[in-house]
N, CA, C and O atoms as a Tripos MOL2 file, in Angstrom:
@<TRIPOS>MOLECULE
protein
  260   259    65     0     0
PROTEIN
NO_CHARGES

@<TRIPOS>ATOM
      1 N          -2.6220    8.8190   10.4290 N.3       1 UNK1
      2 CA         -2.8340    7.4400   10.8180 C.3       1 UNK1
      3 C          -3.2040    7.4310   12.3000 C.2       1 UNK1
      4 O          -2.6140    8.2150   13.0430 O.2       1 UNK1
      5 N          -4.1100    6.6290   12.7760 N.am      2 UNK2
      6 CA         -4.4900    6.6370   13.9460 C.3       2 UNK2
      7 C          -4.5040    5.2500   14.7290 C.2       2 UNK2
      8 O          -4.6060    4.2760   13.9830 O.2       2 UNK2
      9 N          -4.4110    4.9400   16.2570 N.am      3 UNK3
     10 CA         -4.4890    3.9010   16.3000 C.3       3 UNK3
     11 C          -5.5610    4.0450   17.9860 C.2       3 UNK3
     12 O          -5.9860    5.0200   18.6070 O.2       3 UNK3
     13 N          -5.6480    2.6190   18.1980 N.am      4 UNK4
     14 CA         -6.5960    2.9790   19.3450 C.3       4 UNK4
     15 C          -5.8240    3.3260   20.7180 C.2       4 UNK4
     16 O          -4.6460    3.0440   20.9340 O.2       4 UNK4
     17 N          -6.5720    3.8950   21.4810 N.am      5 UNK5
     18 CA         -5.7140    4.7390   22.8300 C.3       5 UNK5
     19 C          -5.7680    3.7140   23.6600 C.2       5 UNK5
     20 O          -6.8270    3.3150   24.1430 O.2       5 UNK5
     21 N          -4.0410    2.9340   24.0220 N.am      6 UNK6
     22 CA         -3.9700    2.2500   24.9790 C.3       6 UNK6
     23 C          -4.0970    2.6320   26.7380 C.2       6 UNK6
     24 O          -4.2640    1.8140   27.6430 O.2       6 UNK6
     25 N          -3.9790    3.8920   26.8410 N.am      7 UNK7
     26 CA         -4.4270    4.1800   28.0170 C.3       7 UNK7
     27 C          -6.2800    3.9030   28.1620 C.2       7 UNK7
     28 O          -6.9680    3.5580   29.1230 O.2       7 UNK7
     29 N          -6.4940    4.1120   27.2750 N.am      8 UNK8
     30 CA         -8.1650    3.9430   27.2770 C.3       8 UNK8
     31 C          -8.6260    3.3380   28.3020 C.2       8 UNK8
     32 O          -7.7320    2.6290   28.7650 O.2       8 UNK8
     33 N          -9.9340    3.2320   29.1150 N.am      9 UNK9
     34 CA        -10.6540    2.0070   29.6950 C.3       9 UNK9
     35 C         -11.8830    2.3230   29.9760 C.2       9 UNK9
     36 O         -12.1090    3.4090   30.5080 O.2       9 UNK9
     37 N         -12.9900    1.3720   29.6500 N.am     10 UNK10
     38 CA        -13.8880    1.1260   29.7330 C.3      10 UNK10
     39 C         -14.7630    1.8290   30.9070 C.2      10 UNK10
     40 O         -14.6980    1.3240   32.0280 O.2      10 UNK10
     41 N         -15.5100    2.8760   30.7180 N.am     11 UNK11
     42 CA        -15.9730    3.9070   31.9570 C.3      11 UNK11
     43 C         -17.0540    2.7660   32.7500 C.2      11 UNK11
     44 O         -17.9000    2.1360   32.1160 O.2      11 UNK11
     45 N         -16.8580    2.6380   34.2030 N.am     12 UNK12
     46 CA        -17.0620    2.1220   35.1290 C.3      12 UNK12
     47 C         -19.1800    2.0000   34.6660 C.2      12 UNK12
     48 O         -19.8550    0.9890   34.4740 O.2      12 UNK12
     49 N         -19.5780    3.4030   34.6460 N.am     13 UNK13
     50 CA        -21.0360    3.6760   34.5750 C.3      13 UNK13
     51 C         -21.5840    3.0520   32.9150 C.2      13 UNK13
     52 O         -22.7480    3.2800   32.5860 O.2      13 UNK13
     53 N         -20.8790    2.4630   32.1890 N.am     14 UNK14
     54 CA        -20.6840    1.9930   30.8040 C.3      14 UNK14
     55 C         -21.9060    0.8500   30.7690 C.2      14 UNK14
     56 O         -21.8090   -0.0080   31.6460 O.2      14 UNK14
     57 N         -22.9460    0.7490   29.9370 N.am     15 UNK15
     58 CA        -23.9340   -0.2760   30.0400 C.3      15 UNK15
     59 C         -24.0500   -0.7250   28.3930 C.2      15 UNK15
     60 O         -24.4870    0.0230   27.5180 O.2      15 UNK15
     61 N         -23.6030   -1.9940   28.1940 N.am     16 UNK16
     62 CA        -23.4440   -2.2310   27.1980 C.3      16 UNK16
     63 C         -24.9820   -2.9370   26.2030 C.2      16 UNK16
     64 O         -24.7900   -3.3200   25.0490 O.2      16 UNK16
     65 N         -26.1580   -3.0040   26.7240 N.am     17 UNK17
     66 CA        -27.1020   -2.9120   26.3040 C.3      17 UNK17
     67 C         -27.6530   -2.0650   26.1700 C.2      17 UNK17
     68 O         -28.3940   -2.1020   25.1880 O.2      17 UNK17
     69 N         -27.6770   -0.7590   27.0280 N.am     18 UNK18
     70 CA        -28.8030    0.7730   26.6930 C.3      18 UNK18
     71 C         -27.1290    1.2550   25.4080 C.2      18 UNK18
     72 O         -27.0720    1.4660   24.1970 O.2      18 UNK18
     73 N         -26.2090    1.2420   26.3680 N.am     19 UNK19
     74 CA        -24.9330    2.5720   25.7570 C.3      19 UNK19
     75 C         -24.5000    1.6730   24.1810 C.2      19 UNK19
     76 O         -24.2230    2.3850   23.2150 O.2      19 UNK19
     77 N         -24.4710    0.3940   24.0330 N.am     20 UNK20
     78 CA        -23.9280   -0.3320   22.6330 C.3      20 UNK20
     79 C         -22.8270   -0.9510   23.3170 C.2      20 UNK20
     80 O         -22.6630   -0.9720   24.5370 O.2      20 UNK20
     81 N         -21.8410   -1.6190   22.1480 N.am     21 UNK21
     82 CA        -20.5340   -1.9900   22.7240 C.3      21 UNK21
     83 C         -19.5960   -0.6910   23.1140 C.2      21 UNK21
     84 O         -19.8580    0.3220   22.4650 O.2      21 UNK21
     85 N         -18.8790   -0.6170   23.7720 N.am     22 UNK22
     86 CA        -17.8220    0.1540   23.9490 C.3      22 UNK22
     87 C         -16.5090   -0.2600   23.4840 C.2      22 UNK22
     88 O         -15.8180   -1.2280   23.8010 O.2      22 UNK22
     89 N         -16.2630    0.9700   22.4210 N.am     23 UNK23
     90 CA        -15.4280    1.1040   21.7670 C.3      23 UNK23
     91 C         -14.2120    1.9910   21.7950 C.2      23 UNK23
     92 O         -14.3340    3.1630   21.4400 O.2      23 UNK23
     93 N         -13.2850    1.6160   22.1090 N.am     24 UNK24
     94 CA        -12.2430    2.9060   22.8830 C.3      24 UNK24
     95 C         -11.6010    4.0670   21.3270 C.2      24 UNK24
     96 O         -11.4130    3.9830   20.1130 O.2      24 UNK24
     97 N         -11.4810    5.1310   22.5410 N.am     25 UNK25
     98 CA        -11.4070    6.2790   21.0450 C.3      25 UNK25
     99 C          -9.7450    6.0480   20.3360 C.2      25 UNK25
    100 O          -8.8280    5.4300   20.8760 O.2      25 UNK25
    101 N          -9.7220    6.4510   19.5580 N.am     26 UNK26
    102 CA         -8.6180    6.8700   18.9780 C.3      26 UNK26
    103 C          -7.7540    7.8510   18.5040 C.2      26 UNK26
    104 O          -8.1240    8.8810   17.9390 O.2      26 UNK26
    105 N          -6.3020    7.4510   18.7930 N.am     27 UNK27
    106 CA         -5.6850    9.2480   18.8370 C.3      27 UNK27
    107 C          -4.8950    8.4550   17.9810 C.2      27 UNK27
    108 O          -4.9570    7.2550   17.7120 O.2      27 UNK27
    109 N          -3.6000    9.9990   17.3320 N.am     28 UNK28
    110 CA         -3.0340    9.6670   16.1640 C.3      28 UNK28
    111 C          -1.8000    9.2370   17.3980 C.2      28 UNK28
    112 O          -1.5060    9.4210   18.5790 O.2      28 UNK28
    113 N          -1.0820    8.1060   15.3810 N.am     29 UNK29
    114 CA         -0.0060    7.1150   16.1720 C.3      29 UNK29
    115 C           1.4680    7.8790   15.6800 C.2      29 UNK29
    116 O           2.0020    8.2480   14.6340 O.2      29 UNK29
    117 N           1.8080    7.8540   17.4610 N.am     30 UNK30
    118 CA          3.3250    9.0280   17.4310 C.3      30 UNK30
    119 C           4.3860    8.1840   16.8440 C.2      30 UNK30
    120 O           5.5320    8.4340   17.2180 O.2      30 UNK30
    121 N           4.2510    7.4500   16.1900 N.am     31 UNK31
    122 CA          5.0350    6.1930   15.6520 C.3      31 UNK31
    123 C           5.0910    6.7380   13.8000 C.2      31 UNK31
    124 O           5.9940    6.4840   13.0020 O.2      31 UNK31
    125 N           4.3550    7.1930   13.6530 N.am     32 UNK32
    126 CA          3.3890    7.6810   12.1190 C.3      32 UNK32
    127 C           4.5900    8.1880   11.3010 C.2      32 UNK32
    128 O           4.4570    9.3860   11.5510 O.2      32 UNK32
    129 N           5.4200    8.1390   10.6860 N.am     33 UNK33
    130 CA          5.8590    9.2620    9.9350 C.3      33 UNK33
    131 C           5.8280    9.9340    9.1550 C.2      33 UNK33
    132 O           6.7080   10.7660    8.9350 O.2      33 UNK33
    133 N           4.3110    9.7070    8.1780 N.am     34 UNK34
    134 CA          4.1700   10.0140    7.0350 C.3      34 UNK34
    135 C           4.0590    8.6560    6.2010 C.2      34 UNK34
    136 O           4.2400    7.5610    6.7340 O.2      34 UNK34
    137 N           3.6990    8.8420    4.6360 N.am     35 UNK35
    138 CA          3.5190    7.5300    3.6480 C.3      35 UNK35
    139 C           4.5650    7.5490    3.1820 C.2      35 UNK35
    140 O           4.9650    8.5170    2.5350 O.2      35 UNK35
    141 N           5.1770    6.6210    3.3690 N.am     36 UNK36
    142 CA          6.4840    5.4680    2.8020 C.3      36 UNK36
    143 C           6.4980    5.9220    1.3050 C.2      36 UNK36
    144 O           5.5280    6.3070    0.6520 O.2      36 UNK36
    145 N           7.7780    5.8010    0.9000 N.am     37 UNK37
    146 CA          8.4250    5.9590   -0.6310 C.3      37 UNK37
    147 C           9.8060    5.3230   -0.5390 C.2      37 UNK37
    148 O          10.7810    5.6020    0.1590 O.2      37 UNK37
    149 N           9.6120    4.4800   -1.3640 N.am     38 UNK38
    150 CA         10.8540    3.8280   -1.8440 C.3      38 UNK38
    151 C          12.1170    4.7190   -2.2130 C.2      38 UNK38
    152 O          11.9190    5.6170   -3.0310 O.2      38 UNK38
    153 N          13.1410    4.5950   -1.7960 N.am     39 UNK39
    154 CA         14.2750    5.4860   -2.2440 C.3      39 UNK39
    155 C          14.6840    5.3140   -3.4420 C.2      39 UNK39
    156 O          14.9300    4.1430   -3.7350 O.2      39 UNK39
    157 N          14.8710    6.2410   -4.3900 N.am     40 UNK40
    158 CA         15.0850    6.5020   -6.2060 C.3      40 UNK40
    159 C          16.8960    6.3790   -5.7560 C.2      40 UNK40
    160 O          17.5520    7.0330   -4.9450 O.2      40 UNK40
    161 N          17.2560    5.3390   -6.6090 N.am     41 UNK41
    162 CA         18.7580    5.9620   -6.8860 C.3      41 UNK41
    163 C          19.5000    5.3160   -8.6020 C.2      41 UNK41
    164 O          19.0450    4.5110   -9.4150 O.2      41 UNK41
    165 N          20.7730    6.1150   -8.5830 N.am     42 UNK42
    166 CA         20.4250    6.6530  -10.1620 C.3      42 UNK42
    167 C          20.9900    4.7620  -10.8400 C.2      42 UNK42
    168 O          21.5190    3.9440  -10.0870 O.2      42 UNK42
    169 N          20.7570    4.5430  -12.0150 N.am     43 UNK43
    170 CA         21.3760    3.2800  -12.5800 C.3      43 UNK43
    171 C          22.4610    3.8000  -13.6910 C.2      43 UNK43
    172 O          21.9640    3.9830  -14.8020 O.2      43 UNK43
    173 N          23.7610    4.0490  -13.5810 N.am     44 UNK44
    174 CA         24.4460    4.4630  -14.7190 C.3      44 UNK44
    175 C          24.0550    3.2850  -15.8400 C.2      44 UNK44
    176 O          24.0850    3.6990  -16.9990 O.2      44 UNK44
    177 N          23.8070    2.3200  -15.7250 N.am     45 UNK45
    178 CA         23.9240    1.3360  -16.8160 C.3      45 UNK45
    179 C          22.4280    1.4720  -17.6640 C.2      45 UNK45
    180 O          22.3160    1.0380  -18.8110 O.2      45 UNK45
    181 N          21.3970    2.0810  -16.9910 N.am     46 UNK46
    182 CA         20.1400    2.4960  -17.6590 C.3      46 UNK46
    183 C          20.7970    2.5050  -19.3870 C.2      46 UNK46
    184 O          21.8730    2.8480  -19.8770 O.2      46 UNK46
    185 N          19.5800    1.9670  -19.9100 N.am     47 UNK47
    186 CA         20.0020    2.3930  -21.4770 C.3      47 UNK47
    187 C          18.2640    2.9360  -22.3590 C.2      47 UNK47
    188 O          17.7640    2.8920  -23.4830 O.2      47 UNK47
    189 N          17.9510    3.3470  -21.1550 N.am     48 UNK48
    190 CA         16.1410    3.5290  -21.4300 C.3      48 UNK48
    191 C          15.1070    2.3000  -21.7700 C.2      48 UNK48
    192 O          15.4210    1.1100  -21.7480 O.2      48 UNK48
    193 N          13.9300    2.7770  -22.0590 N.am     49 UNK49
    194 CA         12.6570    1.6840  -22.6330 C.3      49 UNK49
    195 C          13.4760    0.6360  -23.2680 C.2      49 UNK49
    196 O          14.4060    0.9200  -24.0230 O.2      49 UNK49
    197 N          13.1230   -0.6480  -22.9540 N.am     50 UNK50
    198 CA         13.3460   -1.9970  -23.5870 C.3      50 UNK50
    199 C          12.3590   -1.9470  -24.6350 C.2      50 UNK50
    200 O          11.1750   -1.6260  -24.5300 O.2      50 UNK50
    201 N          13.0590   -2.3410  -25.7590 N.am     51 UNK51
    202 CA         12.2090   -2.6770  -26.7720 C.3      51 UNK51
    203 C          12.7640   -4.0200  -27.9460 C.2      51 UNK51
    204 O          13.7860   -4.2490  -28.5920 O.2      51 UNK51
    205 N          11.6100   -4.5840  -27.7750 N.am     52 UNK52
    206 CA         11.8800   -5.9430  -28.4030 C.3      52 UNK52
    207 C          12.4170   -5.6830  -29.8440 C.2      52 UNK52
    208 O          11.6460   -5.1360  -30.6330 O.2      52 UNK52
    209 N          13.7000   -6.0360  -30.2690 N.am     53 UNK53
    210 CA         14.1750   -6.4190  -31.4060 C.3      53 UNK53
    211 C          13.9110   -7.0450  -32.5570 C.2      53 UNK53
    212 O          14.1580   -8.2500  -32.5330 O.2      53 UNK53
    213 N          13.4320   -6.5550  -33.6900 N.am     54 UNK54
    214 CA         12.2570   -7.2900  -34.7730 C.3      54 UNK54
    215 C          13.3710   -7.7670  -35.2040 C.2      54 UNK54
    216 O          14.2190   -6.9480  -35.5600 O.2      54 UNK54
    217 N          13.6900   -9.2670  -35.2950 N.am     55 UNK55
    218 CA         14.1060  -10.1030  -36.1200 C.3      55 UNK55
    219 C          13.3530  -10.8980  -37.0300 C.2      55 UNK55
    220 O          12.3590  -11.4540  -36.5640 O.2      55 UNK55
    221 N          13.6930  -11.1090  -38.5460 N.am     56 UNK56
    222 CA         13.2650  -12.1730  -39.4650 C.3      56 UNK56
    223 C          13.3330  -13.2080  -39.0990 C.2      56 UNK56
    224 O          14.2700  -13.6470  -38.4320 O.2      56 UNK56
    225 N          11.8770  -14.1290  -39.6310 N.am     57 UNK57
    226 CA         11.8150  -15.2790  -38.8770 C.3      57 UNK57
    227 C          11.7480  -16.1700  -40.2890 C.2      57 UNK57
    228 O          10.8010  -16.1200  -41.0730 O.2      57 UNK57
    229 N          12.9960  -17.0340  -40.4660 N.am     58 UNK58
    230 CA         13.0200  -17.9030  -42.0780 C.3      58 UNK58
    231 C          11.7440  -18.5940  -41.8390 C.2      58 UNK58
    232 O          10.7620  -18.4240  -42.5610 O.2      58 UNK58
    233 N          11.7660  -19.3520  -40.8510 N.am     59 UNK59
    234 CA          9.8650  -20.3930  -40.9730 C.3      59 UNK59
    235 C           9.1560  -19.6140  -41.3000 C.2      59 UNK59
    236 O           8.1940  -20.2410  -41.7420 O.2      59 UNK59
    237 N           8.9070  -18.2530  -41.4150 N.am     60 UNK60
    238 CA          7.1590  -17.4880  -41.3070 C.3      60 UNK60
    239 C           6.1670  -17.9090  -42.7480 C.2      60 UNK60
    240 O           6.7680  -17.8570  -43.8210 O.2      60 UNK60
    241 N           5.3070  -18.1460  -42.7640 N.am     61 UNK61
    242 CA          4.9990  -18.3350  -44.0230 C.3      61 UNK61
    243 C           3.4730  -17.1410  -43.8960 C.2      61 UNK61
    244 O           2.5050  -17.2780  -43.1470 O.2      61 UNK61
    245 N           3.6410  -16.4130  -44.5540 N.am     62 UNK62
    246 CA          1.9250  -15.6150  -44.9840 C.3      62 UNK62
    247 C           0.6260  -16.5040  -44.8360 C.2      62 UNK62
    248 O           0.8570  -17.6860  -45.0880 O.2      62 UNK62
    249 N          -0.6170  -16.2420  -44.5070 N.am     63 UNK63
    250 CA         -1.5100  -16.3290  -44.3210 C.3      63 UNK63
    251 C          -2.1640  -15.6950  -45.7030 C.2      63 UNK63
    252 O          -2.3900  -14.4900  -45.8210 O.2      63 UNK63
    253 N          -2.4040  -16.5560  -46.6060 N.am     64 UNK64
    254 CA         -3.4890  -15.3640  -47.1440 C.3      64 UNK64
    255 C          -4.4760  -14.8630  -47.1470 C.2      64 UNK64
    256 O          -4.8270  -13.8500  -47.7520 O.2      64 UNK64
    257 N          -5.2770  -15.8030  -46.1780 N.am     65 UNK65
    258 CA         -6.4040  -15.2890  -45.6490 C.3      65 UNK65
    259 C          -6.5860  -13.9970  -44.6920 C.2      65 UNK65
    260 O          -7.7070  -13.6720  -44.3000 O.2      65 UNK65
@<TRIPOS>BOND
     1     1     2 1
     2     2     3 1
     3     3     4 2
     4     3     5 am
     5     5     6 1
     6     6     7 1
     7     7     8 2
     8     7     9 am
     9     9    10 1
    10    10    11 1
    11    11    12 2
    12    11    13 am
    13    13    14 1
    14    14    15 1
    15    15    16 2
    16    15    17 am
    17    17    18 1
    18    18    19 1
    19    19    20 2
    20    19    21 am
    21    21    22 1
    22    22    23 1
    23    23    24 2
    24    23    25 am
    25    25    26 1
    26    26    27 1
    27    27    28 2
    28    27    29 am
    29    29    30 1
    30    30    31 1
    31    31    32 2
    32    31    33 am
    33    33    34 1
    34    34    35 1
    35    35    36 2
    36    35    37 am
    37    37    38 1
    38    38    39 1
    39    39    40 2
    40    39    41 am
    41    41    42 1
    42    42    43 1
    43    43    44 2
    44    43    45 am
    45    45    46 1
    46    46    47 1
    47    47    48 2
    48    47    49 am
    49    49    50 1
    50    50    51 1
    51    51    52 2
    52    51    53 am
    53    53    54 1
    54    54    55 1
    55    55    56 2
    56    55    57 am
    57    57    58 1
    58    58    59 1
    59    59    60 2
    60    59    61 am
    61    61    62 1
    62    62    63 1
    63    63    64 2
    64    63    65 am
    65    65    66 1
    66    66    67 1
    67    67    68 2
    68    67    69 am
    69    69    70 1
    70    70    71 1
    71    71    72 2
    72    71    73 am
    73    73    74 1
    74    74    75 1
    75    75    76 2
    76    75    77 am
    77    77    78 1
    78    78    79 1
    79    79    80 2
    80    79    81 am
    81    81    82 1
    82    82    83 1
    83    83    84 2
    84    83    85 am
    85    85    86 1
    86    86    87 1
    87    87    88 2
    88    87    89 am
    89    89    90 1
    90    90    91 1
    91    91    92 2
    92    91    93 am
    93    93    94 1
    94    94    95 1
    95    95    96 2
    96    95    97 am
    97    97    98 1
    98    98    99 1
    99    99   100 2
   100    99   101 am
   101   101   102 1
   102   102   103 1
   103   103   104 2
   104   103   105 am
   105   105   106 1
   106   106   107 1
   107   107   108 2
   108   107   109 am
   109   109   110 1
   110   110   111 1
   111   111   112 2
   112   111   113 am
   113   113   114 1
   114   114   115 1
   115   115   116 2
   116   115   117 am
   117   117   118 1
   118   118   119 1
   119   119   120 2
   120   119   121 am
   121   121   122 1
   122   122   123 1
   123   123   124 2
   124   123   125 am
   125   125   126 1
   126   126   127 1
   127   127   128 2
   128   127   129 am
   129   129   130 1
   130   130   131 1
   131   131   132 2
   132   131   133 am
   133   133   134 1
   134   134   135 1
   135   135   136 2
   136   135   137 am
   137   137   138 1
   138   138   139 1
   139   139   140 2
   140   139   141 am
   141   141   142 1
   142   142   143 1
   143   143   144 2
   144   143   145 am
   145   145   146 1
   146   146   147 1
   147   147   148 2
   148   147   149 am
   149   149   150 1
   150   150   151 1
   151   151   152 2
   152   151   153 am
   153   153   154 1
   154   154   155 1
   155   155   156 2
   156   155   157 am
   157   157   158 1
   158   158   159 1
   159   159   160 2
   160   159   161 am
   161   161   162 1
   162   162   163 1
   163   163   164 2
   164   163   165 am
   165   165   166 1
   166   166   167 1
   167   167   168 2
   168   167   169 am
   169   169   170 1
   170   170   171 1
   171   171   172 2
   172   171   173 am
   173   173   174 1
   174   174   175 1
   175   175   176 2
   176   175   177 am
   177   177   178 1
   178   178   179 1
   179   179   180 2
   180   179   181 am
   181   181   182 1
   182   182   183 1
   183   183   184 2
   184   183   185 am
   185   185   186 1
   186   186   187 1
   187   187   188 2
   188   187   189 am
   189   189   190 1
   190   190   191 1
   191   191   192 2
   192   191   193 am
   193   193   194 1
   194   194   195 1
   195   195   196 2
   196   195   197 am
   197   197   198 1
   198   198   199 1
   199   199   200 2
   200   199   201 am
   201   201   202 1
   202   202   203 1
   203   203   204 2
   204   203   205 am
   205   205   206 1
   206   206   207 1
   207   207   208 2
   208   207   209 am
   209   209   210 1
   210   210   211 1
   211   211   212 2
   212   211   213 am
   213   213   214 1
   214   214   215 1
   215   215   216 2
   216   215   217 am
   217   217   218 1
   218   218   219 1
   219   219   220 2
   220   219   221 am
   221   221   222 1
   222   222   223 1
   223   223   224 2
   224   223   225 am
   225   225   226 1
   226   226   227 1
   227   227   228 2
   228   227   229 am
   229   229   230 1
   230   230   231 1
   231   231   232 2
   232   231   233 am
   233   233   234 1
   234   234   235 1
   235   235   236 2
   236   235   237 am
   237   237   238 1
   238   238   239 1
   239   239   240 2
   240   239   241 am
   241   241   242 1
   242   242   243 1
   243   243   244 2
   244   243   245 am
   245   245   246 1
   246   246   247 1
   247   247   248 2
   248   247   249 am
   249   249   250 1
   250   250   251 1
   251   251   252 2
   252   251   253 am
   253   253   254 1
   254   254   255 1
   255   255   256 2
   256   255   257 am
   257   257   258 1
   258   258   259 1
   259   259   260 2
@<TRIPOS>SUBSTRUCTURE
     1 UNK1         2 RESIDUE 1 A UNK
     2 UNK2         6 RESIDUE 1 A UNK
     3 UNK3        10 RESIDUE 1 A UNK
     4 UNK4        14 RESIDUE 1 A UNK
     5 UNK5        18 RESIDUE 1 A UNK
     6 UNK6        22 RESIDUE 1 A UNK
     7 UNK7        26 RESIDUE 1 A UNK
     8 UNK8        30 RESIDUE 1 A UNK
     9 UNK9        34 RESIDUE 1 A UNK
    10 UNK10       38 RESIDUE 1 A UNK
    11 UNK11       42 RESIDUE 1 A UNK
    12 UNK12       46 RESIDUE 1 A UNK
    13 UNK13       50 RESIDUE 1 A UNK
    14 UNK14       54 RESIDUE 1 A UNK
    15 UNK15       58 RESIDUE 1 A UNK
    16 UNK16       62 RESIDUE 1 A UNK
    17 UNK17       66 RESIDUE 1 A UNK
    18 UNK18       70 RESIDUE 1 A UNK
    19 UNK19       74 RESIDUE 1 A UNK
    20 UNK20       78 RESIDUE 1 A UNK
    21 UNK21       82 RESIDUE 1 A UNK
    22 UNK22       86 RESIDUE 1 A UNK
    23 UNK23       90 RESIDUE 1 A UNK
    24 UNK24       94 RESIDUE 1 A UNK
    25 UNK25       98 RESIDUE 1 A UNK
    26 UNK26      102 RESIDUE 1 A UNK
    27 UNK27      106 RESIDUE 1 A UNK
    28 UNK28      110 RESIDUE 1 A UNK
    29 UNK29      114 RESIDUE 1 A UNK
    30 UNK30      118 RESIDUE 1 A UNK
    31 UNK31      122 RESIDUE 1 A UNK
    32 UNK32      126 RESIDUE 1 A UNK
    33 UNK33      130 RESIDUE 1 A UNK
    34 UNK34      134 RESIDUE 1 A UNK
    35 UNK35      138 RESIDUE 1 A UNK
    36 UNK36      142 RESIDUE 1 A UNK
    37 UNK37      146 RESIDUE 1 A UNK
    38 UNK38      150 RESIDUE 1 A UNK
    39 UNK39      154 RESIDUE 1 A UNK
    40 UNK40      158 RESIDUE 1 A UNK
    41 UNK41      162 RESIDUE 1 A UNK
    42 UNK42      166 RESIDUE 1 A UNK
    43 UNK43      170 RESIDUE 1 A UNK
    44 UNK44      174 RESIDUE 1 A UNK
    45 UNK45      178 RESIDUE 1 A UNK
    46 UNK46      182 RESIDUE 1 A UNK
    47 UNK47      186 RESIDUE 1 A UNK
    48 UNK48      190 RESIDUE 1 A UNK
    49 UNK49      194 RESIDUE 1 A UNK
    50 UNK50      198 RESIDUE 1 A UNK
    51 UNK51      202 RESIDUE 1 A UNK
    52 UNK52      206 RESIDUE 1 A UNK
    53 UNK53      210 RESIDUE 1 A UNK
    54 UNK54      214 RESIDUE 1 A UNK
    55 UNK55      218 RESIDUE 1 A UNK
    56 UNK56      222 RESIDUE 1 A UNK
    57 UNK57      226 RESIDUE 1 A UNK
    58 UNK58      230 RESIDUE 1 A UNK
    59 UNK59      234 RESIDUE 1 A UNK
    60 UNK60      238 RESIDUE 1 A UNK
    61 UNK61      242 RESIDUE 1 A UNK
    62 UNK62      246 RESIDUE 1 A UNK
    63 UNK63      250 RESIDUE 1 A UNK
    64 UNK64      254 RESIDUE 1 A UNK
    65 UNK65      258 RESIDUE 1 A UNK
């Protein structure tokens, strides 16, 4: 991860019509620690995959089409 260099500044001899805009460089951010992960911890009460319970439904009536 990088971010822009706050020491940076704009070089004095810098001509922003021949040279473009000036854009300050970038160094990596000492802040960085790496990509984030949520911490795993265990659920004793887990009882695995939910799965919907097929109950009979007295209203159902067939389609015979």
């Amino acid at each position: 991860m990088q971010i822009v260099d706050p020491d940076a500044k704009k070089p004095d001899d810098w001509d922003d019509e021949s040279d473009g805009e000036w854009e300050p460089p970038m160094i990596d951010n000492p802040k960085y620690q790496g990509e984030w992960k949520a911490k795993r911890i265990k659920n004793p009460a887990y009882k695995g995959k939910w799965e919907a319970p097929e109950i009979d439904n007295p209203d159902f009536v067939d389609d015979p089409e």
